[in-house]
PyMOL Python script that loads the backbone (N, CA, C, O; Angstrom):
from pymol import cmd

cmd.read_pdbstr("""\
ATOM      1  N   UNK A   1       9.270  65.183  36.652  1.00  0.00           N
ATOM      2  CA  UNK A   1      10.154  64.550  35.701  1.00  0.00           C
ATOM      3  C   UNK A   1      10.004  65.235  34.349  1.00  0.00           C
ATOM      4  O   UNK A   1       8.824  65.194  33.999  1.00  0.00           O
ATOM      5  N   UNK A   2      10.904  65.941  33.337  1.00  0.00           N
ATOM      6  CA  UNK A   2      10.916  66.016  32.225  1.00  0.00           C
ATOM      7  C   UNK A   2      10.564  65.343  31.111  1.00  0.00           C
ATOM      8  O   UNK A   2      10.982  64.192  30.984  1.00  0.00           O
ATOM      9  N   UNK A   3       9.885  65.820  30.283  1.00  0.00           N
ATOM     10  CA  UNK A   3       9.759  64.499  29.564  1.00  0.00           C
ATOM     11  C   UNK A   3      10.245  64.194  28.655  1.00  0.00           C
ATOM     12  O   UNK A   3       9.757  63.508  27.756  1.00  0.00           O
ATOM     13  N   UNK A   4      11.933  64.917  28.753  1.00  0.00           N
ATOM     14  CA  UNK A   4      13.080  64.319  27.600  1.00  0.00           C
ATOM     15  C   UNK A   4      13.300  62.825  28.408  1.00  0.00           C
ATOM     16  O   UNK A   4      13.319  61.755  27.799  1.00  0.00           O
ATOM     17  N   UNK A   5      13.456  62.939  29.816  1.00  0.00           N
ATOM     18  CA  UNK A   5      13.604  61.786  30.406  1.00  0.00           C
ATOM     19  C   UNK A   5      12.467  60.486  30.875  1.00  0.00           C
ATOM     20  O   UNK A   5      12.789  59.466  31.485  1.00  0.00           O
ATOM     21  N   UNK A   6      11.231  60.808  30.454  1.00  0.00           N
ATOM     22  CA  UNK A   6      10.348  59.809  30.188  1.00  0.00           C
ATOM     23  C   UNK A   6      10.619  58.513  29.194  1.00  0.00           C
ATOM     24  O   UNK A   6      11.413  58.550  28.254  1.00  0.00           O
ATOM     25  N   UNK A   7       9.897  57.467  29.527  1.00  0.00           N
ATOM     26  CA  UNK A   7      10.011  56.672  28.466  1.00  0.00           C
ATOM     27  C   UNK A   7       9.520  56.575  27.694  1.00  0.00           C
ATOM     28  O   UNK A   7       8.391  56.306  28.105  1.00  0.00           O
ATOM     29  N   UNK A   8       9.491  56.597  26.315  1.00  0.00           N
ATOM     30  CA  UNK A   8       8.587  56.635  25.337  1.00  0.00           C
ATOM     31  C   UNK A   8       8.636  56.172  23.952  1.00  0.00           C
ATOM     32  O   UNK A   8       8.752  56.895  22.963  1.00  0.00           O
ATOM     33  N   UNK A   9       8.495  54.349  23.981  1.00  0.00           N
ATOM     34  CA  UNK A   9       8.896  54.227  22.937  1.00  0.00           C
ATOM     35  C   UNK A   9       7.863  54.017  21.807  1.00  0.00           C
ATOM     36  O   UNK A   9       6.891  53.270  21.693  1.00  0.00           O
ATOM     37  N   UNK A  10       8.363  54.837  21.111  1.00  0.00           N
ATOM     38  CA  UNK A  10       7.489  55.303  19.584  1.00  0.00           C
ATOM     39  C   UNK A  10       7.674  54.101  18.664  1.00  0.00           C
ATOM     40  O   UNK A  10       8.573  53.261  18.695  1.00  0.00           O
ATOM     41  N   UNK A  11       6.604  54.202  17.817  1.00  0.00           N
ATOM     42  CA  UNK A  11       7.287  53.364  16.447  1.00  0.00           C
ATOM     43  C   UNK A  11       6.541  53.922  15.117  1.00  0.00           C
ATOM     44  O   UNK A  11       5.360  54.239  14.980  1.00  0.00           O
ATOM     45  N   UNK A  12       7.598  53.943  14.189  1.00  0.00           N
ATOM     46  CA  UNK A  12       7.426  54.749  13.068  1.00  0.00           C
ATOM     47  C   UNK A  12       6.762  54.063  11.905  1.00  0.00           C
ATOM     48  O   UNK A  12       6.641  54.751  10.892  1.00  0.00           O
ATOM     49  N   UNK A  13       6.168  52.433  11.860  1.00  0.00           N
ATOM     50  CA  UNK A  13       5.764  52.031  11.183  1.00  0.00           C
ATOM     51  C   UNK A  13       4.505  51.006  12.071  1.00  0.00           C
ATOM     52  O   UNK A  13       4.848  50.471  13.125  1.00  0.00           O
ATOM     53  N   UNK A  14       3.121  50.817  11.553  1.00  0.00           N
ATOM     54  CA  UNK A  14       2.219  50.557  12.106  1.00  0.00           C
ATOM     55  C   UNK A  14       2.868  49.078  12.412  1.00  0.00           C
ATOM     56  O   UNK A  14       3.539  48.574  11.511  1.00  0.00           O
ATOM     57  N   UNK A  15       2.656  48.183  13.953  1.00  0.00           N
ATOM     58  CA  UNK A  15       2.811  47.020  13.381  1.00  0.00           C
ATOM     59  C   UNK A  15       1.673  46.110  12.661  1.00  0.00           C
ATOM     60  O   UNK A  15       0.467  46.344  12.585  1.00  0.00           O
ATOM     61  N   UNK A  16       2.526  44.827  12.070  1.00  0.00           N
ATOM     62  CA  UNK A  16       1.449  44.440  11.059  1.00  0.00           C
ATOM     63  C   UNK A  16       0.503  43.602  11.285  1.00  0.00           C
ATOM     64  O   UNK A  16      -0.166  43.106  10.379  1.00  0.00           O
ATOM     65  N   UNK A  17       0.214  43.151  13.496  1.00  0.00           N
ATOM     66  CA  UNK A  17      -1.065  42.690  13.569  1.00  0.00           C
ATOM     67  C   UNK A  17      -1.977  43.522  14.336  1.00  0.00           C
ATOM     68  O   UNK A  17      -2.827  43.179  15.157  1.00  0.00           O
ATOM     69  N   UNK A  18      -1.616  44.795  13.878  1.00  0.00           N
ATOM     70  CA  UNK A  18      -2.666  45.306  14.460  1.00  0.00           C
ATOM     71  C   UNK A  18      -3.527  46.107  13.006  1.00  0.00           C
ATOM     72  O   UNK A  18      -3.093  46.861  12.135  1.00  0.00           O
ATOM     73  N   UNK A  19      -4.651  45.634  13.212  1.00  0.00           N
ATOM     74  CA  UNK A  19      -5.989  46.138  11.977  1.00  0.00           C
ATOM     75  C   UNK A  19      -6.937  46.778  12.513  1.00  0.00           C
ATOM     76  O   UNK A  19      -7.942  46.946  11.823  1.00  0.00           O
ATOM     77  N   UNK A  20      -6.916  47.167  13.495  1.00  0.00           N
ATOM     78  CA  UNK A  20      -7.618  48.240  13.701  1.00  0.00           C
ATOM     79  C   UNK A  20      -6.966  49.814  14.432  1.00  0.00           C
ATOM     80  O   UNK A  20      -6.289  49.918  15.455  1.00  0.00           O
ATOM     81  N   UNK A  21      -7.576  51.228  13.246  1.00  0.00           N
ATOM     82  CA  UNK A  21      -6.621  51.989  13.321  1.00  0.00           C
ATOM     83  C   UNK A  21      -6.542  52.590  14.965  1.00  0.00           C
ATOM     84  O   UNK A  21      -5.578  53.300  15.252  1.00  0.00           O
ATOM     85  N   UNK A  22      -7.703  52.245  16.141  1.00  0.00           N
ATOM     86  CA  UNK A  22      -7.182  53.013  17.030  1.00  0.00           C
ATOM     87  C   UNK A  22      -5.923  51.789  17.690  1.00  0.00           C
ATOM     88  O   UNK A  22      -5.159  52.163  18.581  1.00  0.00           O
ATOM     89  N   UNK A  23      -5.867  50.741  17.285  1.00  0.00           N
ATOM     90  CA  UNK A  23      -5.095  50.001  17.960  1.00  0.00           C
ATOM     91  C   UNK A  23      -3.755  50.254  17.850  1.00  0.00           C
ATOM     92  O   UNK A  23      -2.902  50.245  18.737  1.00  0.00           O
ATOM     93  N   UNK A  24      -3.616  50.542  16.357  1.00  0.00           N
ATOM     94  CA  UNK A  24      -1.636  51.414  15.324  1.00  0.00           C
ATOM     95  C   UNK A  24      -1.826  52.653  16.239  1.00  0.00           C
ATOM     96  O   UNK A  24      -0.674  53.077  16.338  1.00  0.00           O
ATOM     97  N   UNK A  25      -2.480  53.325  16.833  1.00  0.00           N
ATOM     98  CA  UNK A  25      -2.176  54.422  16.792  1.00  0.00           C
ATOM     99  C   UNK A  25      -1.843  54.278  18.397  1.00  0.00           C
ATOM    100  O   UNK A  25      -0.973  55.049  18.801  1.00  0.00           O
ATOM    101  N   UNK A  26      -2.482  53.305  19.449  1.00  0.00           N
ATOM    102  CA  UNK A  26      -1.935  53.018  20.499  1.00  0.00           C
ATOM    103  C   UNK A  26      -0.810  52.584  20.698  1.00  0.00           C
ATOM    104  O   UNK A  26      -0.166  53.315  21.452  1.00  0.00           O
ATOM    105  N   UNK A  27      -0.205  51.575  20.298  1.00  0.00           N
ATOM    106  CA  UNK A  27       1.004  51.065  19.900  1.00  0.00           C
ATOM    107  C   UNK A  27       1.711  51.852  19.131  1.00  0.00           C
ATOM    108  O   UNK A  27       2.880  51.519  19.329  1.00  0.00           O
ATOM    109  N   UNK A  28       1.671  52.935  18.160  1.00  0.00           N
ATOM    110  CA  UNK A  28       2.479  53.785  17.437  1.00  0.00           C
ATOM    111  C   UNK A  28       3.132  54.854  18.507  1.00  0.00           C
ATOM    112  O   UNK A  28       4.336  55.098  18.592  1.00  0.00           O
ATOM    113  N   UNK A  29       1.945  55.522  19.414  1.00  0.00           N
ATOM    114  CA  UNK A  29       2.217  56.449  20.327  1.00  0.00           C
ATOM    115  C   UNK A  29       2.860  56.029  21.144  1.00  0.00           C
ATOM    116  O   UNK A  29       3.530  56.978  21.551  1.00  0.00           O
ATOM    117  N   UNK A  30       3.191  54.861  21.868  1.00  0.00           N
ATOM    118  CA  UNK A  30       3.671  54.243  22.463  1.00  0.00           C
ATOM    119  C   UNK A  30       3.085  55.052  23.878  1.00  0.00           C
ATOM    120  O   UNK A  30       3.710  55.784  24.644  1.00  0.00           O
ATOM    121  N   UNK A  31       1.441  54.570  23.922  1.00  0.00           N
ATOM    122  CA  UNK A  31       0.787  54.347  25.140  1.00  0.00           C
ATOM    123  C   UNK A  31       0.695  52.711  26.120  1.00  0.00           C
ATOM    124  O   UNK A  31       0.847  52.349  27.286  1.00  0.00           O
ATOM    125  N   UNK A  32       0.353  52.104  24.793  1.00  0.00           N
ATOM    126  CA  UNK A  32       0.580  50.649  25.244  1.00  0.00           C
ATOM    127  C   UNK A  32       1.504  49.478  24.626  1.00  0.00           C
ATOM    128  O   UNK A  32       1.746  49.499  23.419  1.00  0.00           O
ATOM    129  N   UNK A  33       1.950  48.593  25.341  1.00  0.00           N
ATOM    130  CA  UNK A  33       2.771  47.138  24.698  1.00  0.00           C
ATOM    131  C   UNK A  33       1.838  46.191  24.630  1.00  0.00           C
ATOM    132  O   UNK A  33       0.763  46.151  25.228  1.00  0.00           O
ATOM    133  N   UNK A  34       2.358  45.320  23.768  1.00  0.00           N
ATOM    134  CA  UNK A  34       1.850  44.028  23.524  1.00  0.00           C
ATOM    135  C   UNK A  34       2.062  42.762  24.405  1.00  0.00           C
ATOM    136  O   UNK A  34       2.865  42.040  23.813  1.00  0.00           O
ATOM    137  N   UNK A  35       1.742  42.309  25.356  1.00  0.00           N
ATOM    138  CA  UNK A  35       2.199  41.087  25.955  1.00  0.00           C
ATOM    139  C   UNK A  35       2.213  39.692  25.291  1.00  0.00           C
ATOM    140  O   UNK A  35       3.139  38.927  25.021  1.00  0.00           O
ATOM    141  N   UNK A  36       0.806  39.615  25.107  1.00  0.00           N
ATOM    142  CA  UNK A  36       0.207  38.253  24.074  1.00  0.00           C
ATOM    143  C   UNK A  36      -0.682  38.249  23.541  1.00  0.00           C
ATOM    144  O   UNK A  36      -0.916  39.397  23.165  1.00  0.00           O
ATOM    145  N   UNK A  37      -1.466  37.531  23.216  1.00  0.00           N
ATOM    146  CA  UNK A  37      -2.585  37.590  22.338  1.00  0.00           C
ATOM    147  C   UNK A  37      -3.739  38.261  23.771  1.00  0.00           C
ATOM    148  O   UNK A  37      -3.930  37.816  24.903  1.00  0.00           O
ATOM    149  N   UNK A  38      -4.243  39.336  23.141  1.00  0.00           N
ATOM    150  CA  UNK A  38      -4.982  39.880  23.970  1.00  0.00           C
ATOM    151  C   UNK A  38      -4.663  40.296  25.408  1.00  0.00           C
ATOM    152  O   UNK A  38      -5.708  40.330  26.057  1.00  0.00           O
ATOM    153  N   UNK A  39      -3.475  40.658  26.213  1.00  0.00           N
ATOM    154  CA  UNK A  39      -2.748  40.753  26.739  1.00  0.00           C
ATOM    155  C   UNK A  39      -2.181  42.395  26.586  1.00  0.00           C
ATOM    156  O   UNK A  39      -1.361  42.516  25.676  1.00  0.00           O
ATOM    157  N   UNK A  40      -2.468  43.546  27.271  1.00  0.00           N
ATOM    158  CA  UNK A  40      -1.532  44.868  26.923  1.00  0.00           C
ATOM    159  C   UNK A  40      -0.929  45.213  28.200  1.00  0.00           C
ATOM    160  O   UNK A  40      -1.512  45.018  29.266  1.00  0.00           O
ATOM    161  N   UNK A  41       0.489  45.836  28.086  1.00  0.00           N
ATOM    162  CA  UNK A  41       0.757  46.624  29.174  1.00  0.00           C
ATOM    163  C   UNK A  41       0.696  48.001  29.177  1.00  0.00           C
ATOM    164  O   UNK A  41       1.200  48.523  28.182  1.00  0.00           O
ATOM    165  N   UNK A  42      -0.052  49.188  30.495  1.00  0.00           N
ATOM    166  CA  UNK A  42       0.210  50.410  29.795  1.00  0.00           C
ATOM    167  C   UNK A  42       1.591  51.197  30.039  1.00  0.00           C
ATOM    168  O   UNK A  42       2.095  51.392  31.145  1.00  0.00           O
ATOM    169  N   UNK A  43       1.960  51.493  29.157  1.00  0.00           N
ATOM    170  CA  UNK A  43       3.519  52.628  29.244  1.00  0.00           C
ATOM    171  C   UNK A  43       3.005  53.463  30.464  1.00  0.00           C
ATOM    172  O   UNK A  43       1.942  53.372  31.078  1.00  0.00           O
ATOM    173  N   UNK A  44       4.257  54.450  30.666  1.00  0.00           N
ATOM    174  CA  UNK A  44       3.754  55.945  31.357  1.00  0.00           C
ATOM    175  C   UNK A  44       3.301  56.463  30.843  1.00  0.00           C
ATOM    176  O   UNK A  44       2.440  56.817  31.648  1.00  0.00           O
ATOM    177  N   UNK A  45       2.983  57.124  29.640  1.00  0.00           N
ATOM    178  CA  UNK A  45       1.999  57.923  29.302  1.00  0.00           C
ATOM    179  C   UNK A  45       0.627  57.409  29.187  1.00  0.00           C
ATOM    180  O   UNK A  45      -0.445  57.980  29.383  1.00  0.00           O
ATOM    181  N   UNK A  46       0.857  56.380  28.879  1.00  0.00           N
ATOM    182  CA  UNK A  46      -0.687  55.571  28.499  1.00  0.00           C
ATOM    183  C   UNK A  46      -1.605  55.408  29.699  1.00  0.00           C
ATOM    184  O   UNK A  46      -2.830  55.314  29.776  1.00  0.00           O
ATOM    185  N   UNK A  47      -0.526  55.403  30.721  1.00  0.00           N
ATOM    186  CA  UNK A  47      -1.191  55.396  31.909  1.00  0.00           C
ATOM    187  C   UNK A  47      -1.526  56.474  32.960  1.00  0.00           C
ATOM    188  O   UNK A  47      -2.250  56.503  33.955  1.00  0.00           O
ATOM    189  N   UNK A  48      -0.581  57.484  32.244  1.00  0.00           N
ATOM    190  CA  UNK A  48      -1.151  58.607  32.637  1.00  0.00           C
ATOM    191  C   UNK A  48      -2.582  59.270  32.069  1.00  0.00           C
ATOM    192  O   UNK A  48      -3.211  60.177  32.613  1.00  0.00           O
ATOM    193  N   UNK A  49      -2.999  58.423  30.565  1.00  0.00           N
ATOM    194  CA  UNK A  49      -4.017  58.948  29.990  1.00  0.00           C
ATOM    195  C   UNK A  49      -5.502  58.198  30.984  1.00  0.00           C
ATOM    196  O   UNK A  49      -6.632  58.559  31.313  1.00  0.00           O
ATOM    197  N   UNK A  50      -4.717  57.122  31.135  1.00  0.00           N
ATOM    198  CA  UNK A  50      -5.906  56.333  31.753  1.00  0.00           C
ATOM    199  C   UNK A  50      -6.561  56.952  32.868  1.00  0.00           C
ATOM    200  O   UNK A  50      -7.755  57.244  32.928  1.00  0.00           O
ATOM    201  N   UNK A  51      -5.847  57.097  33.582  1.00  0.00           N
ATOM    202  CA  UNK A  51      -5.803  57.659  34.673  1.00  0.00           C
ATOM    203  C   UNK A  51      -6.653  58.826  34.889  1.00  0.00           C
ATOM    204  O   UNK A  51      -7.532  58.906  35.748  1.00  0.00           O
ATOM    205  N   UNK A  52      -6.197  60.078  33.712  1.00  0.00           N
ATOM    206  CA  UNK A  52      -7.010  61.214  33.443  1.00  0.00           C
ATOM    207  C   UNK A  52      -8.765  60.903  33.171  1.00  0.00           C
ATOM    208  O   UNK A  52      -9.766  61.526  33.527  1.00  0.00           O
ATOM    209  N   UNK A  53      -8.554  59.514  32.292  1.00  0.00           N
ATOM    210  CA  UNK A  53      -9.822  59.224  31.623  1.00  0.00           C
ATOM    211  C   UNK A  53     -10.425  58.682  33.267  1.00  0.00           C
ATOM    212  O   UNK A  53     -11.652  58.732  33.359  1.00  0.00           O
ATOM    213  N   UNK A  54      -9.943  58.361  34.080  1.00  0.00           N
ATOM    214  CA  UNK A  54     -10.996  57.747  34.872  1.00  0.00           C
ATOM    215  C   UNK A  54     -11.279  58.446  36.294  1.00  0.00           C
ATOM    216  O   UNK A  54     -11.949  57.971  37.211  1.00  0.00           O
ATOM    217  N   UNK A  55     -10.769  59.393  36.270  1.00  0.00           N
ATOM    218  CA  UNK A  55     -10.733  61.108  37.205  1.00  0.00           C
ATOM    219  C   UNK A  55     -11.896  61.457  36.609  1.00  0.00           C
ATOM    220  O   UNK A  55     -12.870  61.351  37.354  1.00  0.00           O
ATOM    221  N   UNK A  56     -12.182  61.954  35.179  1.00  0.00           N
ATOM    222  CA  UNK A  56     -13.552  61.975  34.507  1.00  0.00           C
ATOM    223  C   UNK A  56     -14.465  61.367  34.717  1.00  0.00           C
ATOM    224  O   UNK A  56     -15.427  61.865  35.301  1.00  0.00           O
ATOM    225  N   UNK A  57     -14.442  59.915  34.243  1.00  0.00           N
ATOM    226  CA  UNK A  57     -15.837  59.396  34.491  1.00  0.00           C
ATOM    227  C   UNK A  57     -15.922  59.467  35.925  1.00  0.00           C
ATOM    228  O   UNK A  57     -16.969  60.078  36.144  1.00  0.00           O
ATOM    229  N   UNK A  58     -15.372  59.165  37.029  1.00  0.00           N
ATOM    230  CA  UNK A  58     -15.054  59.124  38.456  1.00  0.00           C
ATOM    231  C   UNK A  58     -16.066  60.362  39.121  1.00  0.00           C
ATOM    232  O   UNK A  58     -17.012  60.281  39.905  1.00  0.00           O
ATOM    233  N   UNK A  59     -15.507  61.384  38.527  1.00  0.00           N
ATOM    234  CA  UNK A  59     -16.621  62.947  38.583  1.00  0.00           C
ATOM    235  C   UNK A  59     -17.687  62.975  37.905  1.00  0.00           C
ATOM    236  O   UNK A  59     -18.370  63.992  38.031  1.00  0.00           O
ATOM    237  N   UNK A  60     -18.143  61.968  37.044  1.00  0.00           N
ATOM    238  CA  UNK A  60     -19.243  62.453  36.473  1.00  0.00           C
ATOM    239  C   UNK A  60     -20.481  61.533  37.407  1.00  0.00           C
ATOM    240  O   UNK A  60     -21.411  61.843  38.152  1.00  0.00           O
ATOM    241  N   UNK A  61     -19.872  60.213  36.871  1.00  0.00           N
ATOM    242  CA  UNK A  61     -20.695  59.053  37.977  1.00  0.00           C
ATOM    243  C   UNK A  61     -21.196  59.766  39.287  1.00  0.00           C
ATOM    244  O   UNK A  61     -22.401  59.887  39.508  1.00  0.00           O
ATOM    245  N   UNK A  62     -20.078  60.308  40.286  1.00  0.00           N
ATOM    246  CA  UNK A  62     -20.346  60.852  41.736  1.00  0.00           C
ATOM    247  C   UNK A  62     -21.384  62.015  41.498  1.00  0.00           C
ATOM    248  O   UNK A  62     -21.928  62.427  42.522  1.00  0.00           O
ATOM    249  N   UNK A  63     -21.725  62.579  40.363  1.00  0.00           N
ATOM    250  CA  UNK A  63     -22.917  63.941  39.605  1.00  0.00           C
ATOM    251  C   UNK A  63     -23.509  63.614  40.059  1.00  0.00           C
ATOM    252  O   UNK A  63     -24.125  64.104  41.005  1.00  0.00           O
ATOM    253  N   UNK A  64     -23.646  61.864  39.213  1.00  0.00           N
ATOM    254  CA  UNK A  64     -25.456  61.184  38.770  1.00  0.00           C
ATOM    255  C   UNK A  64     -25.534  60.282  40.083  1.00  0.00           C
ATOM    256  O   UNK A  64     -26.454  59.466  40.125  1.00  0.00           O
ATOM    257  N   UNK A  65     -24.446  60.373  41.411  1.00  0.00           N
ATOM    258  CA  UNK A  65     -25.260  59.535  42.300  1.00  0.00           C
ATOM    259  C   UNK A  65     -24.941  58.211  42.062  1.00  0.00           C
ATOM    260  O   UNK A  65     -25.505  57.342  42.727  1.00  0.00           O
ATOM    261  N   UNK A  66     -23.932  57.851  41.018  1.00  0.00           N
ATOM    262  CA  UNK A  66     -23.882  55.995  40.941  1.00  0.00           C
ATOM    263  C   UNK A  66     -22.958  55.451  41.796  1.00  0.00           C
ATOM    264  O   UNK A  66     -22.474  56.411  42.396  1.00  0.00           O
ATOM    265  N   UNK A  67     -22.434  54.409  42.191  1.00  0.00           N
ATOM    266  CA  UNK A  67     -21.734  53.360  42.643  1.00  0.00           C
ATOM    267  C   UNK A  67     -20.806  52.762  42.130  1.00  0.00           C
ATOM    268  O   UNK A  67     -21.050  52.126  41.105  1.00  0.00           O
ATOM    269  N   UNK A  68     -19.343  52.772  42.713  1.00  0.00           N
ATOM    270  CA  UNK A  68     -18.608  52.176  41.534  1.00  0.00           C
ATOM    271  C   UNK A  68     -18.196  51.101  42.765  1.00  0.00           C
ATOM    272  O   UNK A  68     -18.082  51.238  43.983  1.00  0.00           O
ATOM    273  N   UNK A  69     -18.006  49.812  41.723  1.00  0.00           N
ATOM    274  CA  UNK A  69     -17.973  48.337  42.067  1.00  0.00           C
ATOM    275  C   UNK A  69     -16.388  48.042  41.130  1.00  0.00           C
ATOM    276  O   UNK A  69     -16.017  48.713  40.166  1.00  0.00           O
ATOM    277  N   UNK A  70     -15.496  46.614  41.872  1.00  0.00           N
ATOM    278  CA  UNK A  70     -13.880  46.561  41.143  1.00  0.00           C
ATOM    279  C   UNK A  70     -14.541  45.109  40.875  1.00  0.00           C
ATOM    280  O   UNK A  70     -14.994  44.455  41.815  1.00  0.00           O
ATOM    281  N   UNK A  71     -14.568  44.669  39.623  1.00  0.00           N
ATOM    282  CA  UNK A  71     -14.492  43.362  39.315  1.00  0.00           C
ATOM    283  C   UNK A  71     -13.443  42.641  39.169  1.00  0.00           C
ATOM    284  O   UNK A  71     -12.479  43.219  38.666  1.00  0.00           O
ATOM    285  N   UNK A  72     -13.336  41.686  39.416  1.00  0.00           N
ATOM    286  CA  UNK A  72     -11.970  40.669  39.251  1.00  0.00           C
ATOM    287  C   UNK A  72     -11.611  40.494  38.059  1.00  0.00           C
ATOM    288  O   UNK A  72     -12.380  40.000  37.234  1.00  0.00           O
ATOM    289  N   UNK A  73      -9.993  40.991  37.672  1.00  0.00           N
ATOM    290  CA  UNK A  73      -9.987  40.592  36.290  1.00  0.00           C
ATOM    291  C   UNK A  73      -9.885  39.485  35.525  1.00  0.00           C
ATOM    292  O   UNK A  73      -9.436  39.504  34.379  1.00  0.00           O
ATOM    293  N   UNK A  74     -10.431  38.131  36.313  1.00  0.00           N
ATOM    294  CA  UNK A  74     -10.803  36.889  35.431  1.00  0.00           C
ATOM    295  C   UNK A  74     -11.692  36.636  36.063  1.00  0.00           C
ATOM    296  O   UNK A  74     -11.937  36.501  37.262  1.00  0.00           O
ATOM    297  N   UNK A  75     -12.453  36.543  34.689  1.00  0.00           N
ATOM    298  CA  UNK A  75     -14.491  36.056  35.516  1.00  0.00           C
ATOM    299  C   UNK A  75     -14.601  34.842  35.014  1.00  0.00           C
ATOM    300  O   UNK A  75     -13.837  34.351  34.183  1.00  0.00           O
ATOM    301  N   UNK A  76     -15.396  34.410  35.421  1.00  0.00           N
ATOM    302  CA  UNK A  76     -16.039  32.741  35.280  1.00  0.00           C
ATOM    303  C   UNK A  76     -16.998  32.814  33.768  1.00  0.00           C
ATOM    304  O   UNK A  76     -17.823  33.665  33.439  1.00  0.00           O
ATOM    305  N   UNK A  77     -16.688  31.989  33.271  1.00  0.00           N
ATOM    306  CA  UNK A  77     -17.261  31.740  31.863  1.00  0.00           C
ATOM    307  C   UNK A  77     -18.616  31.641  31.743  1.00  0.00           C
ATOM    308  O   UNK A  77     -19.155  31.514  30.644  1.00  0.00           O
ATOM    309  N   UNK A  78     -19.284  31.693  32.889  1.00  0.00           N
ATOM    310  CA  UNK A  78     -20.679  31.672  33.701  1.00  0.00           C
ATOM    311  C   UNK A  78     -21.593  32.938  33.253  1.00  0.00           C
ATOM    312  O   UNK A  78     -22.616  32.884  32.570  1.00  0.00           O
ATOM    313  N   UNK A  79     -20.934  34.165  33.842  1.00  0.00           N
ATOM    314  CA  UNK A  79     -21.300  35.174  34.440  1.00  0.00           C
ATOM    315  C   UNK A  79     -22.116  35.637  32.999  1.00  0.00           C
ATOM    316  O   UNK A  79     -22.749  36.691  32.959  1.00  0.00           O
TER     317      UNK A  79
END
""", "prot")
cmd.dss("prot")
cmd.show_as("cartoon", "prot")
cmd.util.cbc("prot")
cmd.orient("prot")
């Protein structure tokens, strides 16, 4: 796919609840959306970054011999 034809929506002004700068700059790049309070979705690119980022650790972990485990993404207030 080209990536005139990707989706990618940018924004040219930080929005104004986000205070921390890697957070403007996620939402500026338009890697991720906002769902709700604490809540993100990732775009295509964002998720293509993810993705890259976890091919990495993925190869490094399998170096050192570790174990990778999927936790549920709602844990008990317990844990």
């Amino acid at each position: 796919m080209r990536w005139s034809q990707t989706f990618i929506p940018t924004m040219k002004e930080s929005p104004a609840e986000a205070e921390i700068i890697s957070h403007k700059l996620l939402l500026r790049a338009g890697l991720v959306r906002k769902l709700t309070g604490g809540l993100y979705t990732f775009l295509p690119v964002g998720l293509r970054a993810l993705k890259k980022v976890e091919k990495i650790v993925r190869e490094e972990m399998d170096r050192a011999g570790a174990l990778e485990v999927l936790m549920p993404a709602l844990q008990p207030t317990d844990i």
